[in-house]
C-alpha positions as CSV (number, residue, x, y, z in Angstrom):
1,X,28.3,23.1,-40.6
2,X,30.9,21.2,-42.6
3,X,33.1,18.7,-41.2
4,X,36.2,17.2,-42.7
5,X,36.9,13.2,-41.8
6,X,40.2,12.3,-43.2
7,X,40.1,8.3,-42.4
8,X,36.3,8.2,-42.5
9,X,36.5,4.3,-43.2
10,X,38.5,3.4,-40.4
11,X,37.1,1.8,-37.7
12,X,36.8,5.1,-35.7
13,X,35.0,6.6,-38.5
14,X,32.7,3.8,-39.4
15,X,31.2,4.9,-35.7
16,X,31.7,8.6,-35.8
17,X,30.6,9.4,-39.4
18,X,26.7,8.6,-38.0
19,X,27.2,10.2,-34.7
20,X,28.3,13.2,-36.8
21,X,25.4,13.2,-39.3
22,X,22.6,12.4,-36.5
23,X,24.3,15.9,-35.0
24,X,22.8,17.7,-38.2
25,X,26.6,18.0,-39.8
26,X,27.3,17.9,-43.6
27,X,30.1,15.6,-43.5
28,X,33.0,15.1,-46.0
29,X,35.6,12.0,-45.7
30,X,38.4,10.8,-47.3
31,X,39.0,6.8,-48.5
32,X,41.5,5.4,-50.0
33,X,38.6,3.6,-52.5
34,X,35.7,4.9,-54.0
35,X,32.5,5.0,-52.0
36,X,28.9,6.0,-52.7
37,X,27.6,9.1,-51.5
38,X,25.1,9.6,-48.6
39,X,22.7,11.8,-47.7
40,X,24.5,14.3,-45.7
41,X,27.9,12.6,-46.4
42,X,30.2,13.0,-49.5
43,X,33.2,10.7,-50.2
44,X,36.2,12.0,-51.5
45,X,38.8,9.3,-53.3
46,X,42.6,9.2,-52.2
47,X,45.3,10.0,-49.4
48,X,47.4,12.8,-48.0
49,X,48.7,15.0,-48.6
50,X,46.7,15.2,-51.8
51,X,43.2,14.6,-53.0
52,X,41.6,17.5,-51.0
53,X,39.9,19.2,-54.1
54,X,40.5,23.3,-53.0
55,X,36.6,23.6,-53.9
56,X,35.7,22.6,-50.5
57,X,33.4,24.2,-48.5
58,X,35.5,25.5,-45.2
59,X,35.2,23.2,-42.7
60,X,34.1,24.4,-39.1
61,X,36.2,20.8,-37.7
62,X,39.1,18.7,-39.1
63,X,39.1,15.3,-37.9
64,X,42.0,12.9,-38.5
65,X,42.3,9.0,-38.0
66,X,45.1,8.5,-40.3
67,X,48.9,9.2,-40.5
68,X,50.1,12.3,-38.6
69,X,53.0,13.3,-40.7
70,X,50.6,13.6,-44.0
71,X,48.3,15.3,-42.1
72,X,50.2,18.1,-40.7
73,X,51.8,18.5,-44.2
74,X,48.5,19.0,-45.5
75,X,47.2,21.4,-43.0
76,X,50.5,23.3,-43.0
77,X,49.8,24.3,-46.7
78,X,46.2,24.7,-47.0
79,X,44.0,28.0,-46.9
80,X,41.4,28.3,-44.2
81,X,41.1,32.3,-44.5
82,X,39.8,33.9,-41.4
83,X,38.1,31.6,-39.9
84,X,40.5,28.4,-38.7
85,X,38.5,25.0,-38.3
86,X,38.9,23.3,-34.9
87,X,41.3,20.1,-35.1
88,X,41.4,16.7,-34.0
89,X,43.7,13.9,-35.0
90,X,44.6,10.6,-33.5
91,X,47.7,9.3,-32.3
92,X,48.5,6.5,-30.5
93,X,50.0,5.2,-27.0
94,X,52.4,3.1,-28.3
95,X,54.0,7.1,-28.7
96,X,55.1,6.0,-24.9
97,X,54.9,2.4,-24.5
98,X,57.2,1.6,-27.6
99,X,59.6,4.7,-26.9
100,X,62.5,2.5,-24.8
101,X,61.8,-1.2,-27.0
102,X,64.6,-3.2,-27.6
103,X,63.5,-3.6,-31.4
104,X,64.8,-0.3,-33.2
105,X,61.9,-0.5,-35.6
106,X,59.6,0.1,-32.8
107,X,61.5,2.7,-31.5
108,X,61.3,4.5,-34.6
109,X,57.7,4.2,-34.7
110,X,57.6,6.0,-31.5
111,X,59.5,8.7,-32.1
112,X,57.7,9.6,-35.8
113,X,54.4,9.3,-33.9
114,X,55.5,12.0,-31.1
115,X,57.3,13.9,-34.6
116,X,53.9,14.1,-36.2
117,X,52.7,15.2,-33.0
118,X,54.8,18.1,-32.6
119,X,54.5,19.0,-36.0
120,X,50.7,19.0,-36.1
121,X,50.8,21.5,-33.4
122,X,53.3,23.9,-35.6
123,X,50.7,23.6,-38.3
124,X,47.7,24.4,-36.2
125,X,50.1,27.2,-34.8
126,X,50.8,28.5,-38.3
127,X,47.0,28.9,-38.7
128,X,45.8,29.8,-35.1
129,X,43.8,27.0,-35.1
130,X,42.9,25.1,-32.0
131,X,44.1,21.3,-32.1
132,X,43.9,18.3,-29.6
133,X,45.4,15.3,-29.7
134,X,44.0,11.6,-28.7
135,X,46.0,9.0,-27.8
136,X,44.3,5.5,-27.8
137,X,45.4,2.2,-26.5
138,X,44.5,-0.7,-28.1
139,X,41.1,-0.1,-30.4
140,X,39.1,-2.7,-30.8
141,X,35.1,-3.0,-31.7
142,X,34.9,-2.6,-35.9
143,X,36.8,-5.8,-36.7
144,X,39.6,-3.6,-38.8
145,X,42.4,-3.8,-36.0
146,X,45.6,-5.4,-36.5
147,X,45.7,-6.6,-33.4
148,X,42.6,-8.7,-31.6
149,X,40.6,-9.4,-34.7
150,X,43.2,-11.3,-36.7
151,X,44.0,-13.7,-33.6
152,X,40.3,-14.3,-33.9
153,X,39.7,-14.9,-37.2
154,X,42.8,-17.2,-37.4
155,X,41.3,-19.1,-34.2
156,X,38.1,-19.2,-35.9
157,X,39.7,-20.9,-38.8
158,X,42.3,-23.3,-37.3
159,X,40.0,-23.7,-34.1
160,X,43.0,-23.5,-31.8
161,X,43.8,-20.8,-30.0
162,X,47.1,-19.4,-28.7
163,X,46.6,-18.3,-24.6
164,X,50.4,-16.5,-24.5
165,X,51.2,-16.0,-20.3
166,X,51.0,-12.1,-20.3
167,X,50.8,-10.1,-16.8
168,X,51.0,-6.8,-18.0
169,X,48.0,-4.8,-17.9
170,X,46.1,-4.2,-20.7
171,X,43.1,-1.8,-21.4
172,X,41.6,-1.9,-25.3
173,X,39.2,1.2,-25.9
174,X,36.0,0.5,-28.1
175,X,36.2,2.2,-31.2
176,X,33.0,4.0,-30.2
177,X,34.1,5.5,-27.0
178,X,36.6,7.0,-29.6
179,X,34.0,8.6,-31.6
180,X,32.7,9.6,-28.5
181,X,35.5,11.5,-27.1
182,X,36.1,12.9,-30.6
183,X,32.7,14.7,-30.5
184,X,33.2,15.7,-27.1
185,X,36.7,17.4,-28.1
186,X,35.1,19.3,-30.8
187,X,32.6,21.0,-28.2
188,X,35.3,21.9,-25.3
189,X,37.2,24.6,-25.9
190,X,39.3,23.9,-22.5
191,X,40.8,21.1,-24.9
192,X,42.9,22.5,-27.0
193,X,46.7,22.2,-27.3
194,X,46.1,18.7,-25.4
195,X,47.4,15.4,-25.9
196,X,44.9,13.0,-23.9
197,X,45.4,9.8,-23.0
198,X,42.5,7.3,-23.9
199,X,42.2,3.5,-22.4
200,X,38.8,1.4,-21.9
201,X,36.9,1.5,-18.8
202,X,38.6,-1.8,-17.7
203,X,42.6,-3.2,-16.9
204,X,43.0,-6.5,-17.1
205,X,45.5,-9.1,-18.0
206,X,47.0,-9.3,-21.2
207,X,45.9,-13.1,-20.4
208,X,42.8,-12.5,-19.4
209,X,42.2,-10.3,-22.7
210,X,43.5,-13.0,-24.6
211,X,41.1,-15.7,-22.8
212,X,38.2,-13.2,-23.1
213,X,38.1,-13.3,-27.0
214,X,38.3,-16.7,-26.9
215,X,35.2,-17.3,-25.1
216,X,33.2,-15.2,-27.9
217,X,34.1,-17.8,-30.9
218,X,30.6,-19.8,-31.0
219,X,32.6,-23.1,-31.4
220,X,35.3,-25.3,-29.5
221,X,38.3,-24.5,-30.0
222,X,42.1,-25.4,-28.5
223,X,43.5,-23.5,-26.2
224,X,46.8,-23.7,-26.5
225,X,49.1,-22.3,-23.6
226,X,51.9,-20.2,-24.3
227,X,54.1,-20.9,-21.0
228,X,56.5,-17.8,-19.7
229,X,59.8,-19.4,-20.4
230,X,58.9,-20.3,-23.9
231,X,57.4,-17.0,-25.0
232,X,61.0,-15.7,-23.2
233,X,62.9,-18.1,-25.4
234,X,61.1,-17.5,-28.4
235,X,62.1,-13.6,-28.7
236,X,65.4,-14.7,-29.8
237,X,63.6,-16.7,-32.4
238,X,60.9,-15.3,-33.5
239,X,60.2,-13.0,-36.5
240,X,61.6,-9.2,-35.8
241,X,57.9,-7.8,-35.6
242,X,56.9,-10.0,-33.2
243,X,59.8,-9.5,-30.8
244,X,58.2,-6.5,-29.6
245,X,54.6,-7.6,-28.4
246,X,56.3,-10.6,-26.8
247,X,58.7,-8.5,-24.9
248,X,56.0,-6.2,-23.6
249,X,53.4,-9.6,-22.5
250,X,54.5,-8.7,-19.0
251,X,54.4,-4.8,-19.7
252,X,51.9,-2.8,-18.6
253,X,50.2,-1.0,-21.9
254,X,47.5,1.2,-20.1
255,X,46.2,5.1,-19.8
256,X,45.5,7.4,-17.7
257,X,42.2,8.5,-17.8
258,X,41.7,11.2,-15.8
259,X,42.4,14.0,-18.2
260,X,39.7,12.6,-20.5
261,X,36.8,12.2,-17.9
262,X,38.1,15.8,-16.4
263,X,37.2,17.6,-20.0
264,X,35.6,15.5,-21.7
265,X,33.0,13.5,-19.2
266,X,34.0,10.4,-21.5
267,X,33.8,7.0,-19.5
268,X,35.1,4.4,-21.5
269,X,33.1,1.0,-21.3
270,X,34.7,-2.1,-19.7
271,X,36.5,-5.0,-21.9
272,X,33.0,-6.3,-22.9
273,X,33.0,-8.3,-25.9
274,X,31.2,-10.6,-28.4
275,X,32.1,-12.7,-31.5
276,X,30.6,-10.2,-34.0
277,X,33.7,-7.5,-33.1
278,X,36.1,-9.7,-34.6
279,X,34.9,-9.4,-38.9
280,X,35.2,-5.9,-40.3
281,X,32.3,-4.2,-40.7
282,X,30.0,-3.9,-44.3
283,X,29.8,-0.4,-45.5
């Protein structure tokens, strides 16, 4: 069987490609950058909506990492004949938890997220082809986030590192328990036309996150306290895409769960971390 990975060399990919390949698929992905063939695997170079050659052998499975807009564009004008692959793309929590932000950028990003959503579904429609939908918290595990991995690197660097007084509840998922639930989706057929929620196996503080990755760096470093009032003063302040994540320190940023182990029988692992997540991965 054939399966189509558009975003192979994200950080879900980079776990899922193998998982796929053990499975006995023939797997083709999509990079932005040219990347040598596998057994089993072929790489395709560029980005939708274009660069799928029509040549393709039909996929039995569609699985998307990347953009939902270019996606659904994509899928809403190709050709699968008779026989419609199963679907599964990737959105995101922040779908939710940036819907009401005070920063209109972040609102915007919310609302094109749930657009894509919506018109991923229309495009699966248009081909009676069965879709589901993950949304992720936090990822973390591949060292390609934008998130935990740069505060790293940075504290690795400078050897000081920033310890902001967040309460809210956080709960990262590994990359891999991504790839996990992805390959479960594509075997449960009581899945489809689902958007499910995916978190880690673990809430904890957003300061106790923070205070976690610091303990993997193998040398000293500063910690440097971020107090309440001055993370509250520095919103006014600080640069406009940082006035969101400091707003939402003392929101909660979590799933639910229950969904996911219900269909799936995917437990996420806990917040367990070492030094070696935080630098991307070699191909």
């Amino acid at each position: 069987m054939t399966v189509l990975v558009f975003g192979g060399s994200s950080q879900i990919g980079h776990f899922l490609l193998p998982r796929l390949l053990a499975g006995g698929a023939s797997v083709v992905a999509l990079s932005r950058r040219a990347r040598p063939p596998q057994p089993g695997l072929r790489w395709l170079q560029g980005e939708l909506p274009h660069a799928v050659p029509a040549e393709l052998p039909p996929p039995v499975a569609i699985v998307s990492f990347g953009p939902l807009g270019p996606f659904a564009e994509w899928l809403a004008r190709a050709d699968f004949g008779s026989e419609p692959p199963r679907i599964v793309a990737t959105s995101s929590m922040s779908a939710e938890t940036k819907r009401d932000s005070g920063v209109p950028a972040e609102r915007a990003i919310a609302q094109q997220l749930r657009d894509g959503e919506q018109a991923l579904a229309a495009a699966c429609a248009r081909h009676g082809a069965p879709w589901t939908v993950l949304r992720p918290t936090l990822i973390y595990g591949a060292g390609l986030d934008k998130s935990l991995s740069p505060i790293a690197r940075r504290a690795w660097r400078t050897r000081v590192f920033p310890l902001p007084a967040g309460r809210g509840l956080r709960q990262p998922v590994h990359a891999d328990d991504l790839a996990l639930a992805v390959l479960a989706t594509l075997g449960c057929p009581a899945s489809a036309g689902r958007i499910l929620s995916i978190g880690g196996g673990e809430r904890l503080s957003a300061r106790e996150m923070f205070a976690r990755v610091r303990r993997t760096l193998p040398h000293a470093n500063l910690p440097l306290p971020l107090p309440a009032w001055l993370l509250h003063a520095g919103q006014r302040l600080a640069p406009v895409k940082l006035r969101g994540p400091l707003a939402r320190l003392d929101a909660d940023l979590i799933a639910d769960n229950t969904e996911l182990e219900r269909l799936l029988g995917i437990q996420p692992r806990p917040f367990q971390v070492d030094a070696g997540m935080w630098f991307p991965v070699k191909d």
